[in-house]
Every structure is written in structure tokens, then in C-alpha cells.
mmCIF file as Biopython writes it, N, C-alpha, C and O atoms, coordinates in Angstrom:
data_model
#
loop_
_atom_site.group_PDB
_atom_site.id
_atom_site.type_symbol
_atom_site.label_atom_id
_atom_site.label_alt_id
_atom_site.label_comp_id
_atom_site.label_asym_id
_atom_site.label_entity_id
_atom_site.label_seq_id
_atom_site.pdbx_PDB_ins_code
_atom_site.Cartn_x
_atom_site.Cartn_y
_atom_site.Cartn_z
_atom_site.occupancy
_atom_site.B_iso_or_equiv
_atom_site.auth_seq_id
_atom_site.auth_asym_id
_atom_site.pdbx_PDB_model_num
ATOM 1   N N  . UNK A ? 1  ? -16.016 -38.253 -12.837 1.0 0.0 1  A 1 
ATOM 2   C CA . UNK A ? 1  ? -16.250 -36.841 -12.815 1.0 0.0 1  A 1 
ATOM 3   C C  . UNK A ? 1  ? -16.286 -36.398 -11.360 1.0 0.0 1  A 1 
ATOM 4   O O  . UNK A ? 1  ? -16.988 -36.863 -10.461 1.0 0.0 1  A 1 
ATOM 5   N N  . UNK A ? 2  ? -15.418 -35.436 -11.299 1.0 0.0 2  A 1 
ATOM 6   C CA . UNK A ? 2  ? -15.903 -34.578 -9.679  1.0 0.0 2  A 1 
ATOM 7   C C  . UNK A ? 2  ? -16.020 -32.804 -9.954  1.0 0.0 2  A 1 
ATOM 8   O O  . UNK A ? 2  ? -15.495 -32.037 -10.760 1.0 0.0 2  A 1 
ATOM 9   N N  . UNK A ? 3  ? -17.022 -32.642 -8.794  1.0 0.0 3  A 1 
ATOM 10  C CA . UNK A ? 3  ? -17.324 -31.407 -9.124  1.0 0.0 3  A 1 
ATOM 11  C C  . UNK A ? 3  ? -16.889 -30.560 -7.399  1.0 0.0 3  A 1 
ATOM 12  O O  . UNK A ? 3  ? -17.206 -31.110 -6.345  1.0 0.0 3  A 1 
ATOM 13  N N  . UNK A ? 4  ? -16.401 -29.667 -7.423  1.0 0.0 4  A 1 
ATOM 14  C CA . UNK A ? 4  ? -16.222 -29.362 -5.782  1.0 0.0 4  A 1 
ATOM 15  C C  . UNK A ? 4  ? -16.778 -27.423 -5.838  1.0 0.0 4  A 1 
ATOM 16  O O  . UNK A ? 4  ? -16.418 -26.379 -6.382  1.0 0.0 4  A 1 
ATOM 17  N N  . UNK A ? 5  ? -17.371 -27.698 -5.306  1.0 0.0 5  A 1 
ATOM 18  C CA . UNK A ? 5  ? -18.213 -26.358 -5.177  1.0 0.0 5  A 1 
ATOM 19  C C  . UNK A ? 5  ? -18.742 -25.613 -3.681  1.0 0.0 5  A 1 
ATOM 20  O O  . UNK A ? 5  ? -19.294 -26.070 -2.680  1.0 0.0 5  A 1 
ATOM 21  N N  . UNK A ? 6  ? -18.425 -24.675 -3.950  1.0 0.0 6  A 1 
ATOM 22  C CA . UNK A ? 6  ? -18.738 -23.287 -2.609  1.0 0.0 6  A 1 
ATOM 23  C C  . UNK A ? 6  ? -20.298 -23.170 -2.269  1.0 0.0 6  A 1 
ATOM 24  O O  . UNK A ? 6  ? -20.863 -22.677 -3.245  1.0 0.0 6  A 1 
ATOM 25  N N  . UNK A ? 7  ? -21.150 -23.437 -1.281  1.0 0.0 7  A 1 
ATOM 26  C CA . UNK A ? 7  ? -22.097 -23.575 -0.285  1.0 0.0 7  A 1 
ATOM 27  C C  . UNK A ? 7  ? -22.299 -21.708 -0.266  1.0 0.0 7  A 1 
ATOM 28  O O  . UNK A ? 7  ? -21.789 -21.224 0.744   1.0 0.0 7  A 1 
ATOM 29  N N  . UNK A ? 8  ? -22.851 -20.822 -1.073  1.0 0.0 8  A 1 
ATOM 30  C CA . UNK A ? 8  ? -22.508 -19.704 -0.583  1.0 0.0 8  A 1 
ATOM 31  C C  . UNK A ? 8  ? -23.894 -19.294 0.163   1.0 0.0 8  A 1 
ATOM 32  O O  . UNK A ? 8  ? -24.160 -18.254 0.765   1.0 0.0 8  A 1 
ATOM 33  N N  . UNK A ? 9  ? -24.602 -20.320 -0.045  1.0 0.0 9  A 1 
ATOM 34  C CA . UNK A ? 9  ? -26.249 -20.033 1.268   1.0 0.0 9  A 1 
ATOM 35  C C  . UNK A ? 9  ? -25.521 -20.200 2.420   1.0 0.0 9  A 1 
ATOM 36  O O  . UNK A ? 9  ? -25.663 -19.481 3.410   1.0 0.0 9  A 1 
ATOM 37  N N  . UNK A ? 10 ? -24.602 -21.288 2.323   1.0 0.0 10 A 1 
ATOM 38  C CA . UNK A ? 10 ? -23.626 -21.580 4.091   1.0 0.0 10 A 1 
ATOM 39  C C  . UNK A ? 10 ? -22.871 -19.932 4.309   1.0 0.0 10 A 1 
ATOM 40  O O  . UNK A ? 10 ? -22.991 -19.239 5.320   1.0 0.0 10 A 1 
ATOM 41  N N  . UNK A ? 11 ? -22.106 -19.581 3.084   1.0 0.0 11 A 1 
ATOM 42  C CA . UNK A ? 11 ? -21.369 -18.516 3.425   1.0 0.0 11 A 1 
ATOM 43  C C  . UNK A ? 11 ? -21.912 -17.252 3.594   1.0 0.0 11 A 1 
ATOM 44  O O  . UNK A ? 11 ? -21.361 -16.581 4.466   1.0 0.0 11 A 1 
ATOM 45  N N  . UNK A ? 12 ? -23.136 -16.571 2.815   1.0 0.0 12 A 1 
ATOM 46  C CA . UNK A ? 12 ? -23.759 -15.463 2.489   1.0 0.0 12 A 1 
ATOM 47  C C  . UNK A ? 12 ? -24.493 -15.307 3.819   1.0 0.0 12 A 1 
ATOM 48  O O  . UNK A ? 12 ? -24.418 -14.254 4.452   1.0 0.0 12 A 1 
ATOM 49  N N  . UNK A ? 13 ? -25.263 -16.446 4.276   1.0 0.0 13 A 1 
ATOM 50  C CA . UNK A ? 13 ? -26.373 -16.720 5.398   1.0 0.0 13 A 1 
ATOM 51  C C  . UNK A ? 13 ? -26.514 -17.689 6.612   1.0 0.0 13 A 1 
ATOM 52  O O  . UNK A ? 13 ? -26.202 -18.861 6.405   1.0 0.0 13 A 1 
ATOM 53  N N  . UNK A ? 14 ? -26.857 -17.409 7.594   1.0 0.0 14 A 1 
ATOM 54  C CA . UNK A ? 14 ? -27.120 -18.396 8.577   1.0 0.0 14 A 1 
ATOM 55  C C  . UNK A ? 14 ? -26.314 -18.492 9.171   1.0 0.0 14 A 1 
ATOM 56  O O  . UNK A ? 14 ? -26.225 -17.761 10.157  1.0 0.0 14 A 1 
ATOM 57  N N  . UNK A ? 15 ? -24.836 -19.890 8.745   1.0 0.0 15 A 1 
ATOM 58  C CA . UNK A ? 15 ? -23.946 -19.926 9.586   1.0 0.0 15 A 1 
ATOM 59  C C  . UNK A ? 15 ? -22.834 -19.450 9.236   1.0 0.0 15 A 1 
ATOM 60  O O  . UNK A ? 15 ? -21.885 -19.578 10.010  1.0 0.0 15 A 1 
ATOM 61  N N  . UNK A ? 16 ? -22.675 -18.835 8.090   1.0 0.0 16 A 1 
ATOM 62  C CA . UNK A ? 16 ? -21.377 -18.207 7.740   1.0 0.0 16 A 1 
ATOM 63  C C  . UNK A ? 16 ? -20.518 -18.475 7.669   1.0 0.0 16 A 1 
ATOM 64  O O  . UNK A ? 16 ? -19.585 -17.759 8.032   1.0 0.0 16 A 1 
ATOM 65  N N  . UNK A ? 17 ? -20.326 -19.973 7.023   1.0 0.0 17 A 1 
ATOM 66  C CA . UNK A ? 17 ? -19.027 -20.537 7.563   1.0 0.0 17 A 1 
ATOM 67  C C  . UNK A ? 17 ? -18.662 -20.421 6.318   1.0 0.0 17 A 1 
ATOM 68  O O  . UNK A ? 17 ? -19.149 -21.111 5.423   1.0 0.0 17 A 1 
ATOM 69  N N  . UNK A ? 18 ? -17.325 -19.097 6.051   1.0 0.0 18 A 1 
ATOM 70  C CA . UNK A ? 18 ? -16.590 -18.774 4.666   1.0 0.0 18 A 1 
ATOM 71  C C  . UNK A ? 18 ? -15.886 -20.575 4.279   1.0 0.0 18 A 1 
ATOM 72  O O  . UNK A ? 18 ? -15.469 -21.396 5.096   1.0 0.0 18 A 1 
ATOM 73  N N  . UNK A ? 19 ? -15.974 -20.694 2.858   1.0 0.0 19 A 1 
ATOM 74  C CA . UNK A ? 19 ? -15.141 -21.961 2.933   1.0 0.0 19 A 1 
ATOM 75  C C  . UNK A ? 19 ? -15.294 -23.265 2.172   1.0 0.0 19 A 1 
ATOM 76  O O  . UNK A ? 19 ? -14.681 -23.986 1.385   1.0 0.0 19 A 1 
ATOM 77  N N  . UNK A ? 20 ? -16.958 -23.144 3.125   1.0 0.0 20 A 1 
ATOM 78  C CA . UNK A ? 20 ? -17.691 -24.191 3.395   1.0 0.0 20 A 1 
ATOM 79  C C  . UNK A ? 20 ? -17.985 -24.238 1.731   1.0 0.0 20 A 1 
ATOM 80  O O  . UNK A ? 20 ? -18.501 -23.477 0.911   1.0 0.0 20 A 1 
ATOM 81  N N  . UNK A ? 21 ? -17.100 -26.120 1.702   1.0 0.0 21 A 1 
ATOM 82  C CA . UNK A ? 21 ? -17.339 -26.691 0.295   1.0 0.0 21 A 1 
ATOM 83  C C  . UNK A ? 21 ? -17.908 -28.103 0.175   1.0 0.0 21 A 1 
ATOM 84  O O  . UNK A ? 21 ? -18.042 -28.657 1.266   1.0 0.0 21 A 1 
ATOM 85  N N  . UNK A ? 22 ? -18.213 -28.697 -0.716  1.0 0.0 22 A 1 
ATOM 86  C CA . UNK A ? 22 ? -18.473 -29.988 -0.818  1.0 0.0 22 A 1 
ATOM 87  C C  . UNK A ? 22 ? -18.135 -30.494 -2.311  1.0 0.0 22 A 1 
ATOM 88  O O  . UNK A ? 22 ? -18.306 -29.829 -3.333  1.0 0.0 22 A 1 
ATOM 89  N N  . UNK A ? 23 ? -17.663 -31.700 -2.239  1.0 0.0 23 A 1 
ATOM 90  C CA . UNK A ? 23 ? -17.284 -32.675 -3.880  1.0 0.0 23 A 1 
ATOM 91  C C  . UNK A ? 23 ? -18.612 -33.534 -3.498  1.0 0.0 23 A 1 
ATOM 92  O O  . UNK A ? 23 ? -18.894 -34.001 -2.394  1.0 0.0 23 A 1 
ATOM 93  N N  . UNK A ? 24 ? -19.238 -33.601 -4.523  1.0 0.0 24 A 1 
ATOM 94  C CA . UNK A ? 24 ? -19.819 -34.817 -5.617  1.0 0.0 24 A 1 
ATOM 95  C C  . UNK A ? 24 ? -18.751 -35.352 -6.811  1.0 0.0 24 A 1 
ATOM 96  O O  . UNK A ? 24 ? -17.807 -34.754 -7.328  1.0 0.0 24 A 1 
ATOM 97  N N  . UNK A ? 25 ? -19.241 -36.637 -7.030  1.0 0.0 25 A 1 
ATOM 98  C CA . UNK A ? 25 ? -18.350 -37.193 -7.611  1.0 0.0 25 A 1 
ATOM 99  C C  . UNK A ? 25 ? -19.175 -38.706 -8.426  1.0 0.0 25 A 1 
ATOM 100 O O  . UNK A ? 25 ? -19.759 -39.258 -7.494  1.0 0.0 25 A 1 
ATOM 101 N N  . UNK A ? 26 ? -19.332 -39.220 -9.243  1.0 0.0 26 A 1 
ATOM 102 C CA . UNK A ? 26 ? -19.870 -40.326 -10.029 1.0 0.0 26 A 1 
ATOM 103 C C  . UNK A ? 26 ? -18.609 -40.989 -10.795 1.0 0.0 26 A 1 
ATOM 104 O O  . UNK A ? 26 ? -17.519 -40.516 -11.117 1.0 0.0 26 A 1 
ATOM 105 N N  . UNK A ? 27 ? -19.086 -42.055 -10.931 1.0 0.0 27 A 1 
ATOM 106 C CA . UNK A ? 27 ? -18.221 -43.257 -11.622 1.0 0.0 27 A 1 
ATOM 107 C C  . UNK A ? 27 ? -18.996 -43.747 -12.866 1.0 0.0 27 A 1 
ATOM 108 O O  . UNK A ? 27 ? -20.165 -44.128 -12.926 1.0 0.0 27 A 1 
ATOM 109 N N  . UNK A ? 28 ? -18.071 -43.646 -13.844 1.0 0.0 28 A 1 
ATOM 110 C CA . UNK A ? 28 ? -19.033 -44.260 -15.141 1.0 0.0 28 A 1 
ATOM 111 C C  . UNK A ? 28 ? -18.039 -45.339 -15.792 1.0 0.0 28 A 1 
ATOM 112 O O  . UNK A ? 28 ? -16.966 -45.840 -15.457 1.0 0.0 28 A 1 
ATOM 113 N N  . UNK A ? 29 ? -19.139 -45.487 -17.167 1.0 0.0 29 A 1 
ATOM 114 C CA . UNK A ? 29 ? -18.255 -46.787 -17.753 1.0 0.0 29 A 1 
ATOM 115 C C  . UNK A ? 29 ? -17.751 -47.783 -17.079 1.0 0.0 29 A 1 
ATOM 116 O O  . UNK A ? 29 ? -18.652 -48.117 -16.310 1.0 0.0 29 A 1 
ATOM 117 N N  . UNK A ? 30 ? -16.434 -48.763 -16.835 1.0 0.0 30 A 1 
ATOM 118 C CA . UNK A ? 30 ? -16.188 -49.460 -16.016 1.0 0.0 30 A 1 
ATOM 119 C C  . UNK A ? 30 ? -15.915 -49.733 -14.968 1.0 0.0 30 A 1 
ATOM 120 O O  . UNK A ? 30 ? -16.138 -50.811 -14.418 1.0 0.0 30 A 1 
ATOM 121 N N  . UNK A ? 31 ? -15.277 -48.601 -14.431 1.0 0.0 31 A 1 
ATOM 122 C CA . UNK A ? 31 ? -15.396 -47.842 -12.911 1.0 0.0 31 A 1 
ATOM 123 C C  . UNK A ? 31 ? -16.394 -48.233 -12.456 1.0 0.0 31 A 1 
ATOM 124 O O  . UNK A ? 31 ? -16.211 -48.781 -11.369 1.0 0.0 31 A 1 
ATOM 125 N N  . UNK A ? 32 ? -17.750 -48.205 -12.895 1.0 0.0 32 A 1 
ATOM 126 C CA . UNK A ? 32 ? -18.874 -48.002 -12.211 1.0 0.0 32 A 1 
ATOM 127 C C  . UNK A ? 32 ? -19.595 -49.625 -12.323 1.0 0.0 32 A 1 
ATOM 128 O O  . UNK A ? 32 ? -20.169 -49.982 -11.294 1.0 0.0 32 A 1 
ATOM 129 N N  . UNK A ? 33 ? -19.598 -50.321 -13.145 1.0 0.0 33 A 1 
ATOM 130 C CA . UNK A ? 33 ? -19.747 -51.812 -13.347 1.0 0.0 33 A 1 
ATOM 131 C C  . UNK A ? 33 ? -18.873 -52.860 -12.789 1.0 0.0 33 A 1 
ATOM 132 O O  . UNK A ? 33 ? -19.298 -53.977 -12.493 1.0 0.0 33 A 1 
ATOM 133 N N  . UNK A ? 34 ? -17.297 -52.383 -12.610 1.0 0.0 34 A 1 
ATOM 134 C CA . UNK A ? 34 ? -16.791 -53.408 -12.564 1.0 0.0 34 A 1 
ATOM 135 C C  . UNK A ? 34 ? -15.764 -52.717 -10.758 1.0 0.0 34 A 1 
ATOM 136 O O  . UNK A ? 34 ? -15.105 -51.706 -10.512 1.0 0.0 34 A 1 
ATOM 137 N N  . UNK A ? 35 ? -16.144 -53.867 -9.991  1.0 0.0 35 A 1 
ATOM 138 C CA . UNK A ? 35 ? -15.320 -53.954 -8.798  1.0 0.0 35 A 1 
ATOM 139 C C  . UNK A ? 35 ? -14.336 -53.749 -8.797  1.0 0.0 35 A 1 
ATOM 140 O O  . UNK A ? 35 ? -13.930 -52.700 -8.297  1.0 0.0 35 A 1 
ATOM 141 N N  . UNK A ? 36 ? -13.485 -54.668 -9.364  1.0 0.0 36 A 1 
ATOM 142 C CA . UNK A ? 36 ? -12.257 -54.738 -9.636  1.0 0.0 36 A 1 
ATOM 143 C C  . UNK A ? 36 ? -11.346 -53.733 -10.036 1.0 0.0 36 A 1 
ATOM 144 O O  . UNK A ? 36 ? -10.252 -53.414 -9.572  1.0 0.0 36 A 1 
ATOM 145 N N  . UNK A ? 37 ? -12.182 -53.175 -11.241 1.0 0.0 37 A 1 
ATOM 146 C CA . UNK A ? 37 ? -11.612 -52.062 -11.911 1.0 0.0 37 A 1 
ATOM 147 C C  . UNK A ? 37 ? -11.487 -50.767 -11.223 1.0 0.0 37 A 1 
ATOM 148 O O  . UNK A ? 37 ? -10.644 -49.870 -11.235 1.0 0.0 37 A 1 
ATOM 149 N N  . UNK A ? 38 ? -12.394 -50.930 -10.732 1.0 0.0 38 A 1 
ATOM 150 C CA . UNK A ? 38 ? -12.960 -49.450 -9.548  1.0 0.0 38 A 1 
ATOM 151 C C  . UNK A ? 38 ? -12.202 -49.409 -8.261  1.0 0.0 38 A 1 
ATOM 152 O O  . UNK A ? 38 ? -12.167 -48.412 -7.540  1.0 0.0 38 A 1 
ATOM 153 N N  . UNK A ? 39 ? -11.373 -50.954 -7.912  1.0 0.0 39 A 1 
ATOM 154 C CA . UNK A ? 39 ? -10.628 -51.151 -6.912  1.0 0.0 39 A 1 
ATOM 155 C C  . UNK A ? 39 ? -8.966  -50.589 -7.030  1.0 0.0 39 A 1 
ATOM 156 O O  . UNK A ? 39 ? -8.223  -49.909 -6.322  1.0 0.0 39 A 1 
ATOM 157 N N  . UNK A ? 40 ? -8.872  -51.259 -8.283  1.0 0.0 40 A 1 
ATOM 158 C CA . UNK A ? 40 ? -7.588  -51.035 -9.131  1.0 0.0 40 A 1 
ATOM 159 C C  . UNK A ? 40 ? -7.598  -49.605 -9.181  1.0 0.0 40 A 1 
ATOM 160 O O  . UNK A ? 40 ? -6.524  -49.046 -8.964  1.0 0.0 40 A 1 
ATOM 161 N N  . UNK A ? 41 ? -8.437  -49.025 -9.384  1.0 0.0 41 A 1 
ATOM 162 C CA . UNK A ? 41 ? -8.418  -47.246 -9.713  1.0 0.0 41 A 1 
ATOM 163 C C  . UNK A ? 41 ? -7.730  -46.643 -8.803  1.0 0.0 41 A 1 
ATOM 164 O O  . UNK A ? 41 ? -6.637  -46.077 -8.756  1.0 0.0 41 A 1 
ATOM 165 N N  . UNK A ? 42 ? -8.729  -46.909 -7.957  1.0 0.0 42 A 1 
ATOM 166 C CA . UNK A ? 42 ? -8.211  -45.997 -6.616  1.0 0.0 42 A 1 
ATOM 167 C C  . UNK A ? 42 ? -7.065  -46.565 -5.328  1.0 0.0 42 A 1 
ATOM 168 O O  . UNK A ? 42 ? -6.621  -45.988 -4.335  1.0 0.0 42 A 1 
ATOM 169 N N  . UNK A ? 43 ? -6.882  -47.739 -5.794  1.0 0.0 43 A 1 
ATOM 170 C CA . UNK A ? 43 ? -5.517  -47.784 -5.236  1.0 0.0 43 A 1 
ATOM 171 C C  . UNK A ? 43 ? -3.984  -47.102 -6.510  1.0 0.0 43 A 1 
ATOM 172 O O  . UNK A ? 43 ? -2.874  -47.121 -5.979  1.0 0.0 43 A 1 
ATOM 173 N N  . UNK A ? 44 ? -4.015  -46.775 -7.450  1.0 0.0 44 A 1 
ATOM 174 C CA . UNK A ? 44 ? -3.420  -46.849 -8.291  1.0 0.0 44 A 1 
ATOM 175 C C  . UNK A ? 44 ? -3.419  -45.086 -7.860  1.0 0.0 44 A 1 
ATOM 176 O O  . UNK A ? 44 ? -2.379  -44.593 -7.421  1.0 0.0 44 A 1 
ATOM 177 N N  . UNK A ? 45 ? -4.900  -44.084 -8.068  1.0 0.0 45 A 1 
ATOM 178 C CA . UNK A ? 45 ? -4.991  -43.017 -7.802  1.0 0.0 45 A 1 
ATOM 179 C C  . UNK A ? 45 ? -4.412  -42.739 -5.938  1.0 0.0 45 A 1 
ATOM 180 O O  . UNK A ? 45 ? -4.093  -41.588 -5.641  1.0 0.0 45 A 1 
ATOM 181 N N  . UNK A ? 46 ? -4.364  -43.406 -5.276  1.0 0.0 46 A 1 
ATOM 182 C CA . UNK A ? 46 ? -3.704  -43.077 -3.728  1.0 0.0 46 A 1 
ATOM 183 C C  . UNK A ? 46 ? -4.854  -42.968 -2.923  1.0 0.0 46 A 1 
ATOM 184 O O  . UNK A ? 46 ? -4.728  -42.286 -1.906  1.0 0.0 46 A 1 
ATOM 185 N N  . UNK A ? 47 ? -6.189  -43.601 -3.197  1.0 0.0 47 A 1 
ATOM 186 C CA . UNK A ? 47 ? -7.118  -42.533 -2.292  1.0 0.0 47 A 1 
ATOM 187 C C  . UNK A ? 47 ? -7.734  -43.459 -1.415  1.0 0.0 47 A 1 
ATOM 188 O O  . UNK A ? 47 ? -8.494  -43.121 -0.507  1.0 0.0 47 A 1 
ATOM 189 N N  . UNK A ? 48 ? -7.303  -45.015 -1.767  1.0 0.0 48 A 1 
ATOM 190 C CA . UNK A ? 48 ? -8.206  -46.302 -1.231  1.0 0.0 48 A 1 
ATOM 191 C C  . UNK A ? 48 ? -9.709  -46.066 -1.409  1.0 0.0 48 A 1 
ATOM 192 O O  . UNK A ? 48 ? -10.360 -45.027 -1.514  1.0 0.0 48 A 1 
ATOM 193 N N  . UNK A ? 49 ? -10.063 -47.401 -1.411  1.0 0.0 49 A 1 
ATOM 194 C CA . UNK A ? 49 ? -11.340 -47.705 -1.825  1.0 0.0 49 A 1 
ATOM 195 C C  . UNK A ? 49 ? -12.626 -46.827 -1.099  1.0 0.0 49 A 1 
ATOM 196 O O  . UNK A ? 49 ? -12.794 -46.716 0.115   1.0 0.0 49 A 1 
ATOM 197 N N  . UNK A ? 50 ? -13.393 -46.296 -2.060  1.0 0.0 50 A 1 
ATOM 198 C CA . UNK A ? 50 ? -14.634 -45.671 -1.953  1.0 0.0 50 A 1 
ATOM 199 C C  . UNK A ? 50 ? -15.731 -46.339 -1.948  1.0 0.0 50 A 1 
ATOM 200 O O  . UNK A ? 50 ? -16.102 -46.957 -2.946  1.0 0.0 50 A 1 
ATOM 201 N N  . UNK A ? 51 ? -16.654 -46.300 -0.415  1.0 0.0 51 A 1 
ATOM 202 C CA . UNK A ? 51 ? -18.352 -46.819 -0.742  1.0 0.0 51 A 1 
ATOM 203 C C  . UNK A ? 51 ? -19.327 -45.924 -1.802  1.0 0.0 51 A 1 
ATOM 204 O O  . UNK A ? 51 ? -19.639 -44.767 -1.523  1.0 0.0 51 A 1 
ATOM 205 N N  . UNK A ? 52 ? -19.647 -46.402 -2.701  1.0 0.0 52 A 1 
ATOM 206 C CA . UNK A ? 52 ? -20.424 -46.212 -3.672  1.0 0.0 52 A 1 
ATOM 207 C C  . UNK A ? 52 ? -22.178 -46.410 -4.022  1.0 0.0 52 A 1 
ATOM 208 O O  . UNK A ? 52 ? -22.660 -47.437 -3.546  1.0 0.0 52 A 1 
ATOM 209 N N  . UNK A ? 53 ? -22.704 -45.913 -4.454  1.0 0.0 53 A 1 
ATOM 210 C CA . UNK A ? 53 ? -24.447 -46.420 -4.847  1.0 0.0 53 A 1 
ATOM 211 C C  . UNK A ? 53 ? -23.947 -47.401 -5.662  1.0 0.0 53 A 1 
ATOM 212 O O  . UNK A ? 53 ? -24.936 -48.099 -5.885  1.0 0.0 53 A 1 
ATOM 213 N N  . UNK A ? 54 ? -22.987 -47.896 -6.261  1.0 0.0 54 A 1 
ATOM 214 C CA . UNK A ? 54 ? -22.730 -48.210 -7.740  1.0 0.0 54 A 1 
ATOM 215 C C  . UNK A ? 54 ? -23.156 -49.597 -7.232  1.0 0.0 54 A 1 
ATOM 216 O O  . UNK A ? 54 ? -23.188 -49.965 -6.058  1.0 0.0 54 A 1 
ATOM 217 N N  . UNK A ? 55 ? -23.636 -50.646 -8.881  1.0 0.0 55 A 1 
ATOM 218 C CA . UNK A ? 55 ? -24.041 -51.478 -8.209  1.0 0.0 55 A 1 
ATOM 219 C C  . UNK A ? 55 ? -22.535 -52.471 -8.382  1.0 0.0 55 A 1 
ATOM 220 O O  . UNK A ? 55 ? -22.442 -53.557 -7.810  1.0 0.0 55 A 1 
#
């Protein structure tokens, strides 16, 4: 799952920086258990390997 969402306290206030976004993102099911699989993913998706909490 990824979620990518607009900061609009960044944009509305303070520093104003129009724009300003950030992704969260979690791994479930085997993605998230298995190395391998989670390795295979994201070379397969183009994005190379991601550091994770996952264990």
C-alpha cells in the first residue's frame, strides 16, 4: 500500500512550501515476511531494494 499526500500545514502556514508532499508506504503478506520475495519485488517493480522496519 502507498499513500502520497499534500502537507497543507507546510503549504497553508509557516513555510509555505506549495507542493510539499510525502509517501508512506507498508509491506504486507509476503513482501513483508519474506526477503527474498520483497527483493524479487522491487527489482522486478524498477525501484531497487528498500530499508524497511519489516522484520
Amino acid at each position: 500500500m502507498v499513500v502520497e499526500a499534500e502537507h497543507l500545514c507546510v503549504t497553508l502556514r509557516g513555510v509555505q512550501a506549495v507542493g510539499a508532499t510525502t509517501i508512506t508506504s507498508t509491506l504486507l503478506g509476503n513482501l513483508r515476511e519474506d526477503v527474498r520475495s520483497r527483493a524479487e519485488f522491487f527489482t522486478l517493480a524498477g525501484v531497487g531494494a528498500r530499508r524497511t522496519g519489516a522484520p
